[in-house]
C-alpha positions as CSV (number, residue, x, y, z in Angstrom):
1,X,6.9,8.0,7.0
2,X,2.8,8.1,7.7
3,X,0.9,7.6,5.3
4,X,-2.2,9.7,5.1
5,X,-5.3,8.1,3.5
6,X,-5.5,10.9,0.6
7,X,-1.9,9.3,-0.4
8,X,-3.5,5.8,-1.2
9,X,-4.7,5.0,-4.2
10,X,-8.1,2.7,-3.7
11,X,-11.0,1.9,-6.0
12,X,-14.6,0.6,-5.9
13,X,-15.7,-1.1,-8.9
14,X,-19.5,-0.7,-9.9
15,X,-20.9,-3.1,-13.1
16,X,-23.8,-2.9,-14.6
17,X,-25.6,-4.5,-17.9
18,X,-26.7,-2.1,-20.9
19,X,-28.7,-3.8,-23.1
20,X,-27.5,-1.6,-26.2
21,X,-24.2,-1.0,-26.0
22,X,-22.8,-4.0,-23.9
23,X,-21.2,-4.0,-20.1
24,X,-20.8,-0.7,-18.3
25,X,-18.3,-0.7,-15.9
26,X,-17.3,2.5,-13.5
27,X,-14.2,2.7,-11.3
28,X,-14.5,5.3,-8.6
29,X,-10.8,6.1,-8.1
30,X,-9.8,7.5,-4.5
31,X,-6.2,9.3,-3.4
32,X,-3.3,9.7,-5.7
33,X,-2.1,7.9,-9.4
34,X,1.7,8.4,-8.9
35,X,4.4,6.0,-9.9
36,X,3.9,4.0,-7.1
37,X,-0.3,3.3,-7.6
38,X,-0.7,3.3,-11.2
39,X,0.1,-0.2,-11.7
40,X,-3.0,-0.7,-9.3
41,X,-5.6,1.0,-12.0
42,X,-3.6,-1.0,-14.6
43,X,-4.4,-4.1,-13.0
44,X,-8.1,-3.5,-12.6
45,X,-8.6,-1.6,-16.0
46,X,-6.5,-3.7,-18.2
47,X,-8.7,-7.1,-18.0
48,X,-12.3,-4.8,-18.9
49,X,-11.0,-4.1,-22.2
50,X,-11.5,-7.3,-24.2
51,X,-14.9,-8.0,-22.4
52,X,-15.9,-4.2,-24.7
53,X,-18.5,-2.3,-23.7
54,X,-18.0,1.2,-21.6
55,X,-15.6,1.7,-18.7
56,X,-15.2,5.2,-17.2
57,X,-13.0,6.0,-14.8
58,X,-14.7,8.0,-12.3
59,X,-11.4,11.0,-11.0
60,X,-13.7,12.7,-8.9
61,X,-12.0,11.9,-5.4
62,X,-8.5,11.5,-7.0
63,X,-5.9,14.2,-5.1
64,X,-2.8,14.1,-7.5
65,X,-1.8,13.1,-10.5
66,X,1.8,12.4,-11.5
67,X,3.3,11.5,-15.1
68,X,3.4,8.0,-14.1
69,X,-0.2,8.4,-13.7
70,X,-1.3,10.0,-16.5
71,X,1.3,7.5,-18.2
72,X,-1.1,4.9,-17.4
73,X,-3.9,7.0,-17.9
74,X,-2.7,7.3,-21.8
75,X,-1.7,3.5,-22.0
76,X,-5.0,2.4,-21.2
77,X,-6.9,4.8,-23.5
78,X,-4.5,3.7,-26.8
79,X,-5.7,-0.1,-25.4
80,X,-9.1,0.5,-25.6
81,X,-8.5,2.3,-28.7
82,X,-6.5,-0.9,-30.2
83,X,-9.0,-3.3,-29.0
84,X,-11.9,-1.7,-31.1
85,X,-15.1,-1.9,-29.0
86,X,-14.6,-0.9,-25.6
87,X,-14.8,2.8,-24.8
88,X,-12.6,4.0,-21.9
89,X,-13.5,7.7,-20.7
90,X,-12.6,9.6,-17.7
91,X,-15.2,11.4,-15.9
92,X,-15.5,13.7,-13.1
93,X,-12.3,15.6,-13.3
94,X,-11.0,17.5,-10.6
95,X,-9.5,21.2,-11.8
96,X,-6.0,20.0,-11.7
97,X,-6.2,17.0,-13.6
98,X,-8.3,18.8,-16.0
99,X,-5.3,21.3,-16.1
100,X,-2.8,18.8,-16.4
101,X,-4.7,17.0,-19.8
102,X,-4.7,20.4,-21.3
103,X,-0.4,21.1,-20.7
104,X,-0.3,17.7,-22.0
105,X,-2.0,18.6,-25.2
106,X,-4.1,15.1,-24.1
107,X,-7.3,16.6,-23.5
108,X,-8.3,15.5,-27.1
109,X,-7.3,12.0,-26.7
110,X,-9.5,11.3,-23.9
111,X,-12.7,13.1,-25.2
112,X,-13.0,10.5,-28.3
């Protein structure tokens, strides 16, 4: 099977210091979060939280979304949640992923 580069998942990290409320850290996520690439956004996303401050994950260029993915998606959130003083929030949302927060009755979790 080929894969076609819209099938793999890939990130760019961009930090940068605010003053006020601590690190900001955006992940510009790229291709599909399926069962097979969401342990990648786990890895990156899961060491930010401690260190607080912001991190948004930037689903602008993001293709697909399965339930794995929005598994990890959840995970992640009720993390930063736990932890206390980082805020995690997705930005950019494609139609589809908007869609699929809303049939997940999720669409309040991630806008707190």
């Amino acid at each position: 099977m080929t894969t076609t580069p819209e099938a793999v998942f890939h990130y760019e990290v961009q930090k940068s210091a605010d003053e006020g409320a601590g690190p900001v850290t955006i992940i510009v996520c790229h291709g599909k979060v399926t069962s097979e690439t969401s342990g990648q956004l786990k890895e990156v996303v899961k060491p930010l939280i401690p260190l607080g401050g912001r991190i948004a994950l930037d689903l602008t260029d993001v293709s697909y979304m399965d339930s794995s993915g929005l598994g990890a998606l959840v995970g992640l959130k009720v993390s930063a949640l736990r932890e206390g003083y980082c805020k995690l929030e997705l930005v950019n949302l494609s139609q589809r992923v908007k869609e699929l927060l809303r049939l997940s009755n999720l669409t309040q979790l991630f806008s707190s």
